[in-house]
C-alpha positions, 0 to 999 in steps of 0.5 A, a space after each residue: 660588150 666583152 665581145 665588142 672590145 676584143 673585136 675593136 682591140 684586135 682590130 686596133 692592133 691588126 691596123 697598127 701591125 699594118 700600118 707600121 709595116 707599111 710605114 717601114 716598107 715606103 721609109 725605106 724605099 725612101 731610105 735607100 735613095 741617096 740624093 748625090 748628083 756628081 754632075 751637079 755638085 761637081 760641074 765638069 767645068 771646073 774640076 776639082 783637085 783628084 781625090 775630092 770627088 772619091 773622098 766626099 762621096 764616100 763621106 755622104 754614104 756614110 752620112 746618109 745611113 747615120 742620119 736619115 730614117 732610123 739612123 744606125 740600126 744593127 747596134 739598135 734595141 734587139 726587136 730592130 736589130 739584125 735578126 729580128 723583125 724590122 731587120 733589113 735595113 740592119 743587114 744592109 747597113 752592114 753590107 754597107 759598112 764593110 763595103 766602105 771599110 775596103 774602100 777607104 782602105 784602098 783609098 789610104 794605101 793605094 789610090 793615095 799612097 806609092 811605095 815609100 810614100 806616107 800615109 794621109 793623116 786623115 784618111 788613116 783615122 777614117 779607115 780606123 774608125 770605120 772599123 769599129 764594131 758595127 753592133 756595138 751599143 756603146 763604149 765606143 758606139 759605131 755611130 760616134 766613130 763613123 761620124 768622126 770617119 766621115 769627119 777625117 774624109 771631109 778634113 782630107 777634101 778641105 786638105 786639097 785646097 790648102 796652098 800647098 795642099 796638106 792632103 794627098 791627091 789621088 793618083 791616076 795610075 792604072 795599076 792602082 785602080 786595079 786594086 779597087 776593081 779586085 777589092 769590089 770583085 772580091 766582095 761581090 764574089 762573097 755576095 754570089 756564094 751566100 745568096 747561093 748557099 744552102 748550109 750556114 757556117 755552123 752546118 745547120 740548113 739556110 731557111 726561107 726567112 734566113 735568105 732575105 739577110 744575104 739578099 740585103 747584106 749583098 744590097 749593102 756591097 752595090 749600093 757603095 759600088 755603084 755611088 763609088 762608080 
């Protein structure tokens, strides 16, 4: 009878050890679909004012990881955060987060902003707030501020349409796109040498279960790149 109740409780943990990890596997396969049609949302047919689709698509990648699935995981209970366990969605989250920091910054000082100009308003508050600590619990906690950065992109899109708009349209110049590129570029060369490299920073060796936090931190930096694009 003792023996009967070990097999059947091993049995039981056993179909809940697979079933979590499959539950997670195809959640977040789920996950990292965002289902934003630029095409659809914004028909070619009526153009919006310039900056509207960069500002608005930058505010759904945020929203997406902030409320979809699990939500915010790096600042998560430990077993789910960065470096353990169910730990890749936590590592793409900060790929993401970091990836979106440069983008807005270019955003607020280049693609809307020319010399002596002024800042946007909002979209100073929204590079502020995605600056937060990404695996602090609280005091603040990131999703609380990066709510209220996505707030301040959406308050900079509903600038645009005021009579006479209160937000700063993007500019169209070359040079400035340029930054953007360099940015990205800058953050993919990051993603090329960790996924190469062989010591961590401290000098000991990069181990086979460590390779998996490079490859979806590097996930995170496309995932933006290619909705931005």
């Amino acid at each position: 009878m003792n023996r009967n109740r070990l097999l059947i409780g091993a049995a039981a943990i056993l179909l809940i050890w697979v079933g979590g990890n499959l539950a997670l596997h195809f959640g977040q396969k789920r996950h990292d679909r965002l289902d934003y049609n630029i095409d659809q949302l914004f028909p070619p047919d009526k153009p919006p004012p310039p900056g509207e689709i960069y500002a608005s698509t930058l505010a759904a990648i945020m929203d997406h990881e902030l409320h979809t699935g699990f939500g915010w995981r790096p600042n998560d209970f430990f077993l789910w955060g960065p470096k353990v366990a169910a730990d890749n969605n936590s590592d793409r989250q900060l790929g993401i987060i970091q990836a979106v920091r440069e983008t807005t910054r270019i955003f607020k000082d280049h693609l809307t902003k020319v010399s002596s100009n002024q800042y946007d308003p909002n979209l100073v508050i929204a590079d502020t707030d995605f600056r937060n600590d990404a695996e602090k619990w609280i005091l603040p906690s990131p999703e609380g501020k990066y709510d209220d950065g996505v707030k301040h992109l959406r308050m900079y899109v509903a600038g645009l349409h005021t009579t006479p708009p209160s937000s700063r349209e993007l500019n169209t110049r070359a040079v400035e796109l340029i930054r953007l590129i360099q940015t990205w570029t800058d953050l993919l060369g990051d993603a090329h040498a960790n996924l190469y490299r062989s010591t961590k920073d401290d000098g000991s060796p990069v181990h086979s279960w460590d390779c998996d936090h490079y490859f979806y931190h590097s996930q995170g930096y496309a995932h933006v790149m290619y909705h931005m694009m």
